[in-house]
N, CA, C and O atoms as a MOPAC input file, in Angstrom:
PM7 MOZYME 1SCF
protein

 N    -23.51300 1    -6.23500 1   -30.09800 1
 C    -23.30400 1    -5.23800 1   -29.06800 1
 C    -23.57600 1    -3.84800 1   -29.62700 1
 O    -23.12200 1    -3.36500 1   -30.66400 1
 N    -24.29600 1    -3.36900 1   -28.85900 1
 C    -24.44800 1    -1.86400 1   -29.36300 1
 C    -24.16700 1    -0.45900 1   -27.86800 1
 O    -23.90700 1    -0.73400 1   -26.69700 1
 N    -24.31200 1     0.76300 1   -28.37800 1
 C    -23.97700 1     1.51800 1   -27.19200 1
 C    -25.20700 1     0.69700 1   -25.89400 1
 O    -26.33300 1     0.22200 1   -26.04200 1
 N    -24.32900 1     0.84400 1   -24.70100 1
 C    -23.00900 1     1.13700 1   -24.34200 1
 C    -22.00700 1     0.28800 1   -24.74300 1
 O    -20.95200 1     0.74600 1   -25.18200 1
 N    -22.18300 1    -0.76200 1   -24.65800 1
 C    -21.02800 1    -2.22900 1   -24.53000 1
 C    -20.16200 1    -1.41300 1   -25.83400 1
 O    -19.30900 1    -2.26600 1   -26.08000 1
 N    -19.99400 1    -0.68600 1   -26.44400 1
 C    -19.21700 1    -0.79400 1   -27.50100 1
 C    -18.51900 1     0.61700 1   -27.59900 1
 O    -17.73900 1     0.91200 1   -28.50400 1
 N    -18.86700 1     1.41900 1   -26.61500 1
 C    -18.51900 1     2.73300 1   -26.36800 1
 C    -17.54500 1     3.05800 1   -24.63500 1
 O    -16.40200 1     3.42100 1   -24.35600 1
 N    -19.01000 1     2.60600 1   -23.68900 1
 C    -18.31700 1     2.90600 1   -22.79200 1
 C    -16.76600 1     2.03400 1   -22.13500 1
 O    -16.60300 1     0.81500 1   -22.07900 1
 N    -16.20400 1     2.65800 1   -21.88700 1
 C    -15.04200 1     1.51700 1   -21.65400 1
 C    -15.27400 1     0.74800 1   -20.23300 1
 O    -15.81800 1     1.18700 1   -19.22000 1
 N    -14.70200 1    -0.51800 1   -20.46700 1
 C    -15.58700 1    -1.61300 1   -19.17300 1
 C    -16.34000 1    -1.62700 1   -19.24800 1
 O    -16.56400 1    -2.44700 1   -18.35700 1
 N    -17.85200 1    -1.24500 1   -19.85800 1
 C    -18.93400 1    -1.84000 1   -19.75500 1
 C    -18.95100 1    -3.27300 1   -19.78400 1
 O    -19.02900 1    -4.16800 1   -18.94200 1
 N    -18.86000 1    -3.20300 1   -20.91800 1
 C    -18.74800 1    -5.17900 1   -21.71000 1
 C    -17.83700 1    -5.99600 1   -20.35200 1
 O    -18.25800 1    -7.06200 1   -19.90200 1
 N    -16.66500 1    -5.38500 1   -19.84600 1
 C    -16.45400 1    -6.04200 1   -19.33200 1
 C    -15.71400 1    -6.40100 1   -18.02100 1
 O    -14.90400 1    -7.29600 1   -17.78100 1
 N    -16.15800 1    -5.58200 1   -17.37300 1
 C    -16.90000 1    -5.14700 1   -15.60700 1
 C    -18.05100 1    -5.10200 1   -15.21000 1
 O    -18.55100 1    -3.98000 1   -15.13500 1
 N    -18.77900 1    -6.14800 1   -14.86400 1
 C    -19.92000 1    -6.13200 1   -14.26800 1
 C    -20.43100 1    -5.21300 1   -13.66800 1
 O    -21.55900 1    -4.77600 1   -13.90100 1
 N    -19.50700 1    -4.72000 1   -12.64700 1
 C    -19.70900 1    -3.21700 1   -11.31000 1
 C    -19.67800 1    -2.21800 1   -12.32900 1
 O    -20.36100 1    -1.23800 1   -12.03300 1
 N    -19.15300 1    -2.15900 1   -13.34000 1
 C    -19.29300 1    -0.75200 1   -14.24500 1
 C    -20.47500 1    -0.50300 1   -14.65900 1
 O    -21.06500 1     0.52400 1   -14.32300 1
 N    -21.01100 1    -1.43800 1   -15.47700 1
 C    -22.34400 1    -1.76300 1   -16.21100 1
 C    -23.04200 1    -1.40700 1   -15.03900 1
 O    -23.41200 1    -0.23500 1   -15.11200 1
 N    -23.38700 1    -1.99800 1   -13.91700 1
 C    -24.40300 1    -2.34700 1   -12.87900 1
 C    -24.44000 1    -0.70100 1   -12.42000 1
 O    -25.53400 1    -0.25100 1   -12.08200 1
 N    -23.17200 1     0.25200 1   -12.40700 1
 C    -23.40400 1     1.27100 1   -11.97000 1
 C    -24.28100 1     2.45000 1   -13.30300 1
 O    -25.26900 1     3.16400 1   -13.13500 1
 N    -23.50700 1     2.26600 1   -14.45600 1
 C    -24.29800 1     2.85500 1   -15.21300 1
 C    -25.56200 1     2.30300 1   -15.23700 1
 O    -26.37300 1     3.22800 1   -15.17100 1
 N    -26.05600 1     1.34400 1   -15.29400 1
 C    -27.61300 1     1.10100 1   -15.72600 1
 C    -28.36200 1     0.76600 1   -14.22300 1
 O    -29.57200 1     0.55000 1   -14.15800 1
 N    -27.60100 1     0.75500 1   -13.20500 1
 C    -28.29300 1     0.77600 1   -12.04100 1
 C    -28.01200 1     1.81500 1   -11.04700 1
 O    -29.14300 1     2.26700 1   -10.86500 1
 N    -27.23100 1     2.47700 1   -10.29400 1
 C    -26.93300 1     3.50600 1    -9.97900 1
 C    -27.27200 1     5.20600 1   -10.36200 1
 O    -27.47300 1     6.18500 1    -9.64400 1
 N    -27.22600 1     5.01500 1   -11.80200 1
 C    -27.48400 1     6.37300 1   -13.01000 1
 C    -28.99500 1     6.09700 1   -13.05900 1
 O    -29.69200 1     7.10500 1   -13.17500 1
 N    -29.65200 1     4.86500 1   -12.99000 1
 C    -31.08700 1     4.56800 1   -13.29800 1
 C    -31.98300 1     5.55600 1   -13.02800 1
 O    -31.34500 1     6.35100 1   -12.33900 1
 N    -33.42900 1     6.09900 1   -13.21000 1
 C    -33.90400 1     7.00500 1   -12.68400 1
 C    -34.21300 1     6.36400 1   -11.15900 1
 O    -34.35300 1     7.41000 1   -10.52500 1
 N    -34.35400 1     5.55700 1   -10.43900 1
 C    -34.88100 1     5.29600 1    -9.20600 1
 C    -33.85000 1     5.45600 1    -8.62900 1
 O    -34.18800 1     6.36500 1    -7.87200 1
 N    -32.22700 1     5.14400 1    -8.27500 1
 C    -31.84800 1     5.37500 1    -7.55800 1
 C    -30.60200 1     6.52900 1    -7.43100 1
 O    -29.87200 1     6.59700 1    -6.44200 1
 N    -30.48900 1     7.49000 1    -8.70700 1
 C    -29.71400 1     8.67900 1    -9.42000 1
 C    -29.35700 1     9.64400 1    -7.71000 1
 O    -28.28800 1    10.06100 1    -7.26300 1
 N    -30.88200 1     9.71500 1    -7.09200 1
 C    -30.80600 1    10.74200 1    -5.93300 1
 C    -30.04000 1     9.92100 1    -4.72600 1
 O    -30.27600 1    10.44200 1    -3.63500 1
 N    -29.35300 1     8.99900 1    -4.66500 1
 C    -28.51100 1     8.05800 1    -4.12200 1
 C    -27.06500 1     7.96300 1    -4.65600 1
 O    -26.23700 1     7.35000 1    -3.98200 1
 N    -26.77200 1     8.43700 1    -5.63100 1
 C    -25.31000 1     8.21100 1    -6.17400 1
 C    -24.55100 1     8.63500 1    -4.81500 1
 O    -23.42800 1     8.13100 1    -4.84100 1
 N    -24.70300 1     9.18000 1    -3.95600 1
 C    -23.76600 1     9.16800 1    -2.70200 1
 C    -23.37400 1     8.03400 1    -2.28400 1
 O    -22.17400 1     7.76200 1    -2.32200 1
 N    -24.06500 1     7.36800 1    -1.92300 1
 C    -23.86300 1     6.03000 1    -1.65800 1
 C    -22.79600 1     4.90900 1    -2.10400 1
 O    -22.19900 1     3.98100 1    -1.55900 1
 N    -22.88500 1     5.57600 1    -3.58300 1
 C    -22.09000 1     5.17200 1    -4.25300 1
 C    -19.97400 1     5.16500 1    -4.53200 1
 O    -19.23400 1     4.40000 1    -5.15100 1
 N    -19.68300 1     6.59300 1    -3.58900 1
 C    -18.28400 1     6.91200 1    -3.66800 1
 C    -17.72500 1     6.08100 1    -2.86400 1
 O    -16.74500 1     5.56400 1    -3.40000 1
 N    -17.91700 1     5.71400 1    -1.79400 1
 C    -17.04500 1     4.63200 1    -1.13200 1
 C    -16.35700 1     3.71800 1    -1.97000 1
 O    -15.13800 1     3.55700 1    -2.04100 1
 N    -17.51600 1     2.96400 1    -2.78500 1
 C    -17.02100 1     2.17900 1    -3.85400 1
 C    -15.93500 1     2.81600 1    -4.81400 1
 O    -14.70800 1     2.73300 1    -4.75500 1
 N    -16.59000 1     3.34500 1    -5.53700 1
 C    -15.95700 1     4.44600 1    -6.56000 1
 C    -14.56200 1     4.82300 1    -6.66100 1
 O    -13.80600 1     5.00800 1    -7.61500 1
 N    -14.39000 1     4.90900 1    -4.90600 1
 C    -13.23900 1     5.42600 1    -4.57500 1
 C    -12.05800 1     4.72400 1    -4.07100 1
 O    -10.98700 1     5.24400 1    -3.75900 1
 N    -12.34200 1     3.61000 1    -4.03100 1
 C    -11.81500 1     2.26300 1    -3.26400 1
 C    -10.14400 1     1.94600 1    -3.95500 1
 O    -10.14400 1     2.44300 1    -5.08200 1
 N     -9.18600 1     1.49600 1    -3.74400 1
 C     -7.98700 1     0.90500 1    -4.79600 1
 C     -8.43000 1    -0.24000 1    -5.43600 1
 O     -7.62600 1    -1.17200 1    -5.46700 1
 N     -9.48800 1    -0.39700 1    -5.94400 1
 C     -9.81200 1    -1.56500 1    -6.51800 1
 C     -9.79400 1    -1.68300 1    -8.09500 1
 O     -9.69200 1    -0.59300 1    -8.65700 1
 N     -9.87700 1    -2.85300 1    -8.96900 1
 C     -9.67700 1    -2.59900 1   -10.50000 1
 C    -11.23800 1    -1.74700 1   -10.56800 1
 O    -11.26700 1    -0.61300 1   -11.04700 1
 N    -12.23600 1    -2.26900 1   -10.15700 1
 C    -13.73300 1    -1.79000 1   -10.22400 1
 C    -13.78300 1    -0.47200 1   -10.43700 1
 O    -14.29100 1     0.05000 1   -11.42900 1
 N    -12.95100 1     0.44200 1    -8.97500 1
 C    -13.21900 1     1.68000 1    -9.16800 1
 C    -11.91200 1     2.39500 1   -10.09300 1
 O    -12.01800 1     3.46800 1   -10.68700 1
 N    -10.80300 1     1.62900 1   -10.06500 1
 C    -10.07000 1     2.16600 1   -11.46300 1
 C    -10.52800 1     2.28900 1   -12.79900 1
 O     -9.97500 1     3.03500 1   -13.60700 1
 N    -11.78900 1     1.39600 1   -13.14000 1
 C    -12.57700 1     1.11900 1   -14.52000 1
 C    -13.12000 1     2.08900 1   -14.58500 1
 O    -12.88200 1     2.84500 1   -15.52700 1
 N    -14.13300 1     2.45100 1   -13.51400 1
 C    -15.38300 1     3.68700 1   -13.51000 1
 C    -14.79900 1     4.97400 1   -13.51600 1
 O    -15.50300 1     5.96900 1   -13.68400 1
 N    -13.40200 1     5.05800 1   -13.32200 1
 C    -12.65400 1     6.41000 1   -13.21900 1
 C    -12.71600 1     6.66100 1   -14.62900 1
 O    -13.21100 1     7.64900 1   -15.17000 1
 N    -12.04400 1     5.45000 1   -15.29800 1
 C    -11.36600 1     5.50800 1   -16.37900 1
 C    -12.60600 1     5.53400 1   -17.57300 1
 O    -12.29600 1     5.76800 1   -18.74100 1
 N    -13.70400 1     5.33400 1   -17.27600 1
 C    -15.07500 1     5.22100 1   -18.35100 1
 C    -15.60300 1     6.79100 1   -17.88700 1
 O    -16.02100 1     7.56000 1   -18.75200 1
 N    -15.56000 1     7.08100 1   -16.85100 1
 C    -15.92200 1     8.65200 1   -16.57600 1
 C    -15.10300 1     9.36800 1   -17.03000 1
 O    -15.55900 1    10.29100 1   -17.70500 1
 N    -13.27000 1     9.27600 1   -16.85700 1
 C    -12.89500 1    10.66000 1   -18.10200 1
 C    -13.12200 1    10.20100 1   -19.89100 1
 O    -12.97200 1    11.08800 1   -20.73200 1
 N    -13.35800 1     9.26900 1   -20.17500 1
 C    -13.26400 1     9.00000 1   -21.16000 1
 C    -14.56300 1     9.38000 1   -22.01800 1
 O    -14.40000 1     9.90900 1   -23.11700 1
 N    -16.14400 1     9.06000 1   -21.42100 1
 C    -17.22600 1     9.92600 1   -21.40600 1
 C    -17.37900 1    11.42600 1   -21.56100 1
 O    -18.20800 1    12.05700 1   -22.21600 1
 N    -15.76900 1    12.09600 1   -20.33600 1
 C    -16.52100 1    13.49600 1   -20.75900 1
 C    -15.26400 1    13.86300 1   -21.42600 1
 O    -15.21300 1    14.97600 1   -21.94800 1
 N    -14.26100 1    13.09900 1   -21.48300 1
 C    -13.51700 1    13.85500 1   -23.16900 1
 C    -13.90800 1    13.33200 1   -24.38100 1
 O    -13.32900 1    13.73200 1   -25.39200 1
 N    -14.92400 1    12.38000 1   -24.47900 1
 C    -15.06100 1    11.91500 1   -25.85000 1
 C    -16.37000 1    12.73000 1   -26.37800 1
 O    -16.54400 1    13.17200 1   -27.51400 1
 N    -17.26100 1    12.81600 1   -25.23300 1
 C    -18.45400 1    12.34700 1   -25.00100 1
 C    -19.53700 1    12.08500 1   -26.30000 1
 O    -20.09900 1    12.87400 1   -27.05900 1
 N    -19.55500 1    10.79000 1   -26.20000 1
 C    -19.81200 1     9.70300 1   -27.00500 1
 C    -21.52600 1     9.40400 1   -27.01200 1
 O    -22.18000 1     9.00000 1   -27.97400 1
 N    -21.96200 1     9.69100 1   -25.82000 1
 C    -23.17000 1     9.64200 1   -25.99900 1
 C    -24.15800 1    10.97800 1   -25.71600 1
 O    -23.96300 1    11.93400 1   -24.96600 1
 N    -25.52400 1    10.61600 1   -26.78500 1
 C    -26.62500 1    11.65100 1   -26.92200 1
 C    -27.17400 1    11.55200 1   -26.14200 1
 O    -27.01300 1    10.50200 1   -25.52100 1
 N    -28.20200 1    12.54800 1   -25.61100 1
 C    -28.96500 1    12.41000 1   -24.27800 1
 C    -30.14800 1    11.09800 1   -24.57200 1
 O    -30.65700 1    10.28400 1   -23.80200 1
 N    -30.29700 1    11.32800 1   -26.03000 1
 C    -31.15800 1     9.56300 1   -25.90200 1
 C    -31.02700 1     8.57500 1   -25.60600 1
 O    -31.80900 1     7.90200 1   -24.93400 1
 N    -29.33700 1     8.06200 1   -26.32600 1
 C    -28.54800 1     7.10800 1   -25.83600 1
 C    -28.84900 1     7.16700 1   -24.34800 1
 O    -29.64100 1     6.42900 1   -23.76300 1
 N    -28.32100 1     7.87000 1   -23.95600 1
 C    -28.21400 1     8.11700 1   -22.17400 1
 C    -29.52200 1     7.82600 1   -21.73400 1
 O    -29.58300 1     7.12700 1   -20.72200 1
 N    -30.53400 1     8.17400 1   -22.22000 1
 C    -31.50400 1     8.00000 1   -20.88600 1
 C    -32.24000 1     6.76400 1   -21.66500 1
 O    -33.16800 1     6.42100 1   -20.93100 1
 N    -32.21800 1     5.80100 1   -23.05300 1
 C    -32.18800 1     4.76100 1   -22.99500 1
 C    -31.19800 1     3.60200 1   -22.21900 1
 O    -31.39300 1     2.40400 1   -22.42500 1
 N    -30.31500 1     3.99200 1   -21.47300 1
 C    -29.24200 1     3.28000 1   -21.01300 1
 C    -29.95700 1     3.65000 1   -19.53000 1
 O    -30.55100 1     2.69700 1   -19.02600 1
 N    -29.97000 1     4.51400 1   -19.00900 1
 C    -30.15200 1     4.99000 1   -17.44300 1
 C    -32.48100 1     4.51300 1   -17.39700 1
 O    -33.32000 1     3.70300 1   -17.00200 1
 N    -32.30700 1     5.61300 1   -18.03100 1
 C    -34.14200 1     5.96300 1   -17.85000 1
 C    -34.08300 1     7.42300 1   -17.29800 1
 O    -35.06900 1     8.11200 1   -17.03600 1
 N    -33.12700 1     7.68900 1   -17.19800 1
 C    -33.07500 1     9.40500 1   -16.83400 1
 C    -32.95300 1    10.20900 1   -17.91500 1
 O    -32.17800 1     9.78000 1   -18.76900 1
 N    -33.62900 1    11.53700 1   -18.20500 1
 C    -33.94800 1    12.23400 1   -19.33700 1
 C    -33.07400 1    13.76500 1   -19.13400 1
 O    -33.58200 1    14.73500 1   -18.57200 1
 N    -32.24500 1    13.75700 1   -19.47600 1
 C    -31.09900 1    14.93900 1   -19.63400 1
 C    -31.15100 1    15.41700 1   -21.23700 1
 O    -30.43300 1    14.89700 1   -22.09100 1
 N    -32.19200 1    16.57700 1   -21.54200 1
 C    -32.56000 1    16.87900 1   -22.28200 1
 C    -31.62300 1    17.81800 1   -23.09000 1
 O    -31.90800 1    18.09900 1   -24.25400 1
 N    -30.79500 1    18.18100 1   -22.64100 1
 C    -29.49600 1    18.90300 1   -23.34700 1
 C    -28.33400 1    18.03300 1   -22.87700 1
 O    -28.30100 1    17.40300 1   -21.82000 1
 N    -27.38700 1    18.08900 1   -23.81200 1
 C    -26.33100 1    17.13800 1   -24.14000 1
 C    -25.24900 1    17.45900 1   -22.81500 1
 O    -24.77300 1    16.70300 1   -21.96800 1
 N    -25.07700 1    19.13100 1   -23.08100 1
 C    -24.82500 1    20.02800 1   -22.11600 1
 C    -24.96100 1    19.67200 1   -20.21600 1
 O    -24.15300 1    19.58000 1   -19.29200 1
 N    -26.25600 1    19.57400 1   -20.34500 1
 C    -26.65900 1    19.34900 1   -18.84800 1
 C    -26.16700 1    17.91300 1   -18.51600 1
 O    -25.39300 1    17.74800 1   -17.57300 1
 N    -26.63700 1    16.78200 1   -19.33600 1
 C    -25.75600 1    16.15900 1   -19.18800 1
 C    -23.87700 1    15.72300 1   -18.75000 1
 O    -23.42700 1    14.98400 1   -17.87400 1
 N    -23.50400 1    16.17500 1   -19.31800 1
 C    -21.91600 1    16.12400 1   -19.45200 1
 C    -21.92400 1    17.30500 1   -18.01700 1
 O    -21.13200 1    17.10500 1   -17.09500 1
 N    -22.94700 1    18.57000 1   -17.97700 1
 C    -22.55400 1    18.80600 1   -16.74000 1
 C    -22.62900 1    17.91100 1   -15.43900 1
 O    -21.97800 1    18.10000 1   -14.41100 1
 N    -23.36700 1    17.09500 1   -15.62900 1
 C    -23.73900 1    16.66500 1   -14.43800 1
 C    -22.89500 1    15.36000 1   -14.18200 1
 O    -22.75000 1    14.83000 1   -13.08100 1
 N    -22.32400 1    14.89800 1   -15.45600 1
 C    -21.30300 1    13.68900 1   -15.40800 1
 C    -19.93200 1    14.32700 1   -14.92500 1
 O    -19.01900 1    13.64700 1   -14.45600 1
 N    -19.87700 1    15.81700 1   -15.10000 1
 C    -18.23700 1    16.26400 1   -14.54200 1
 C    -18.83200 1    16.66500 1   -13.16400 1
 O    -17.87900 1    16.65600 1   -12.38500 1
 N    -20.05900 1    17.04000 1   -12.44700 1
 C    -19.79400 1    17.39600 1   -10.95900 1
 C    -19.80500 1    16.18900 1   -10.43100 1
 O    -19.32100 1    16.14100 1    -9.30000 1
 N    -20.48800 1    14.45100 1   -11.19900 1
 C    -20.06900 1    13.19900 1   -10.22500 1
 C    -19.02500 1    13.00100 1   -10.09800 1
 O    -18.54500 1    12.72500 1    -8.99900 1
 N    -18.20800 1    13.09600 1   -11.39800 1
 C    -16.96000 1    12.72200 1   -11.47200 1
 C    -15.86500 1    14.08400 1   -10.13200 1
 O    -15.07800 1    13.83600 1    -9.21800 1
 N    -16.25200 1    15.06200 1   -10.54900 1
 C    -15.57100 1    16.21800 1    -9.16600 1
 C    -15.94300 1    15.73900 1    -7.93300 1
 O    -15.23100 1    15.98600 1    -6.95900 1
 N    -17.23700 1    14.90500 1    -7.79300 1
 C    -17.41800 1    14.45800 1    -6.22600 1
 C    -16.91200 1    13.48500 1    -5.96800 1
 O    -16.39900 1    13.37000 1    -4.85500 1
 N    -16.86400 1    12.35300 1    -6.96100 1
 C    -16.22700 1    11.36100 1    -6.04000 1
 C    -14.31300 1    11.26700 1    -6.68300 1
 O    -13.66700 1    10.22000 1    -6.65000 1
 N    -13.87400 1    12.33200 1    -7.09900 1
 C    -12.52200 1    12.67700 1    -7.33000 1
 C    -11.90000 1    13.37900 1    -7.52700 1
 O    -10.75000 1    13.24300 1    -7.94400 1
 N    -12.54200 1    14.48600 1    -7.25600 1
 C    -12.27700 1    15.82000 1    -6.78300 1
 C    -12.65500 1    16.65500 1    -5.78800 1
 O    -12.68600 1    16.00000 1    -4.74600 1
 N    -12.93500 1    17.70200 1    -5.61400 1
 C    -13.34400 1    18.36200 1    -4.41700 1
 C    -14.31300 1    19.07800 1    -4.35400 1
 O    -14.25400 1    20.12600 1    -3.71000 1
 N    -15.85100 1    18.55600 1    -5.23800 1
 C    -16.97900 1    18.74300 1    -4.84900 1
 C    -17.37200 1    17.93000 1    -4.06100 1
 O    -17.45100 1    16.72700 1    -4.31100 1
 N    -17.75800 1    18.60400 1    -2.70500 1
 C    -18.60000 1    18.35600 1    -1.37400 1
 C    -19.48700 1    17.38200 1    -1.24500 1
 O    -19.46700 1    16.32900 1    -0.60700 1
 N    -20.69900 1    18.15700 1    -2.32300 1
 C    -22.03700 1    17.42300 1    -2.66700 1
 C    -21.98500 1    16.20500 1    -3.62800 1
 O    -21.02100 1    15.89600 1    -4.32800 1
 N    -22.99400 1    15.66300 1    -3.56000 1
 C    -23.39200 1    14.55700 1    -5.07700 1
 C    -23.91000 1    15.69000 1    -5.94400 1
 O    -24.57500 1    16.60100 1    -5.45200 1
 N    -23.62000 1    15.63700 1    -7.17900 1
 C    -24.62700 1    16.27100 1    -7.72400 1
 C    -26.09600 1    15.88900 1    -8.20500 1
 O    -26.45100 1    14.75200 1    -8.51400 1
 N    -26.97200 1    17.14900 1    -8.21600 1
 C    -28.50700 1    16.94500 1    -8.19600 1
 C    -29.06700 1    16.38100 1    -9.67100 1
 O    -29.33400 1    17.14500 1   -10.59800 1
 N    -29.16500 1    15.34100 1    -9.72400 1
 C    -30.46000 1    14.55800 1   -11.02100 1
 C    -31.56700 1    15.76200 1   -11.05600 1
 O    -32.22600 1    16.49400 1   -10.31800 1
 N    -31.21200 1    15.33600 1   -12.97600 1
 C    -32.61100 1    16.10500 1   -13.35800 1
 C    -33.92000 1    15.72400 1   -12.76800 1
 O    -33.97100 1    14.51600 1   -12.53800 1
 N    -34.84800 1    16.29300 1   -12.49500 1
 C    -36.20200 1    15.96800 1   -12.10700 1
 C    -36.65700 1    15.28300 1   -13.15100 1
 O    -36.52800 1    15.70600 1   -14.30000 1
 N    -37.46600 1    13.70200 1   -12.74200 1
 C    -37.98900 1    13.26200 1   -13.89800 1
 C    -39.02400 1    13.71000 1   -14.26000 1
 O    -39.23900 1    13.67400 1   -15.47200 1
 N    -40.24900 1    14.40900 1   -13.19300 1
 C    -41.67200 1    15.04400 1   -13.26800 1
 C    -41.34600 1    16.26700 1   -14.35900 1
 O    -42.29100 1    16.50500 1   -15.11100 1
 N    -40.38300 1    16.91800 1   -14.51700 1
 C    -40.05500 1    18.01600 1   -15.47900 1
 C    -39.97800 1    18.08500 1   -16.80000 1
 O    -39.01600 1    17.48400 1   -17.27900 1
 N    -40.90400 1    18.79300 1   -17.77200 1
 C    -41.09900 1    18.79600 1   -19.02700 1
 C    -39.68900 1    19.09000 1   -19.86100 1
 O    -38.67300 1    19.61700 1   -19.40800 1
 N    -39.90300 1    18.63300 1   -21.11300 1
 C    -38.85200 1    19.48000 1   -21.69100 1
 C    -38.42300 1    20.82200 1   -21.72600 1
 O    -39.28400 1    21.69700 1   -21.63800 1
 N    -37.07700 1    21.17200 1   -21.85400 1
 C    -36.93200 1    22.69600 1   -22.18500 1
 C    -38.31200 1    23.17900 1   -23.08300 1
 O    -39.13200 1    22.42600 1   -23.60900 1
 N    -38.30200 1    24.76800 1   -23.08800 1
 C    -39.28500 1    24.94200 1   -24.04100 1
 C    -38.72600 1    25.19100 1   -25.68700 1
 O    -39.50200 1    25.22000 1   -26.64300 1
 N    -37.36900 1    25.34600 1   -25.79100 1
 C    -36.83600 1    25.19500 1   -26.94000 1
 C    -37.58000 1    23.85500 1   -27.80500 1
 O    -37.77500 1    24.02000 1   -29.00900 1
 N    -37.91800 1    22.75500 1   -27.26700 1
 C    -37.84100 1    21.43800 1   -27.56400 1
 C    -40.06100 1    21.44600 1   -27.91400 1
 O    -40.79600 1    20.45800 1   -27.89400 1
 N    -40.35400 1    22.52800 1   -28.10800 1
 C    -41.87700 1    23.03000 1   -28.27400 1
 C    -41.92700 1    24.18500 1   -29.34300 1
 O    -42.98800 1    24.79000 1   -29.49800 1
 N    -40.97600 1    24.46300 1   -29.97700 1
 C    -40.62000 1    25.23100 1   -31.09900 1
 C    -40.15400 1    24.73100 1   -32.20700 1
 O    -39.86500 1    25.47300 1   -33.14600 1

């Protein structure tokens, strides 16, 4: 087992957890995570897991944006933008952001820091 199964919590062993990180987070269906809070939000162990692997992600945060977008296929080129964008899902579907938040564009080059 290597990241995730050995990092994120429930991966290894919640199916719906896994299926959301590597299918949900995926680059094809990221601009859809709306779809996704019903679930998320449900009294179920499922969405108690994904709560509990989302604060644990952004207080540990355990993974590099490589890790990450070898796990997803989405490319969050600062660690930063990342973890931002894991605390406005986590504020939308459990807190009181409105919106989903917006996925990086995959058509978009690297920062230009990352050309220096």
């Amino acid at each position: 087992m290597s990241f995730p199964d050995t990092v994120v919590p429930h991966y290894a062993s919640d199916r719906q957890v896994a299926g959301f990180f590597s299918g949900a987070l995926n680059v094809e269906f990221i601009d859809e995570i709306h779809t996704m809070k019903v679930g998320a939000t449900r009294k179920t162990p499922y969405a108690r897991h994904l709560k509990e692997a989302l604060e644990y992600l952004l207080r540990e945060r355990p993974a590099g944006s490589r890790e990450w977008a070898l796990m997803t296929g989405v490319s969050f080129w600062e660690e930063d933008h990342l973890y931002g964008y894991l605390q406005d899902l986590y504020d939308y579907f459990y807190g009181d952001r409105k919106e989903p938040p917006v996925a990086p564009d995959p058509e978009a080059p690297p920062p230009g820091k990352y050309w220096t």
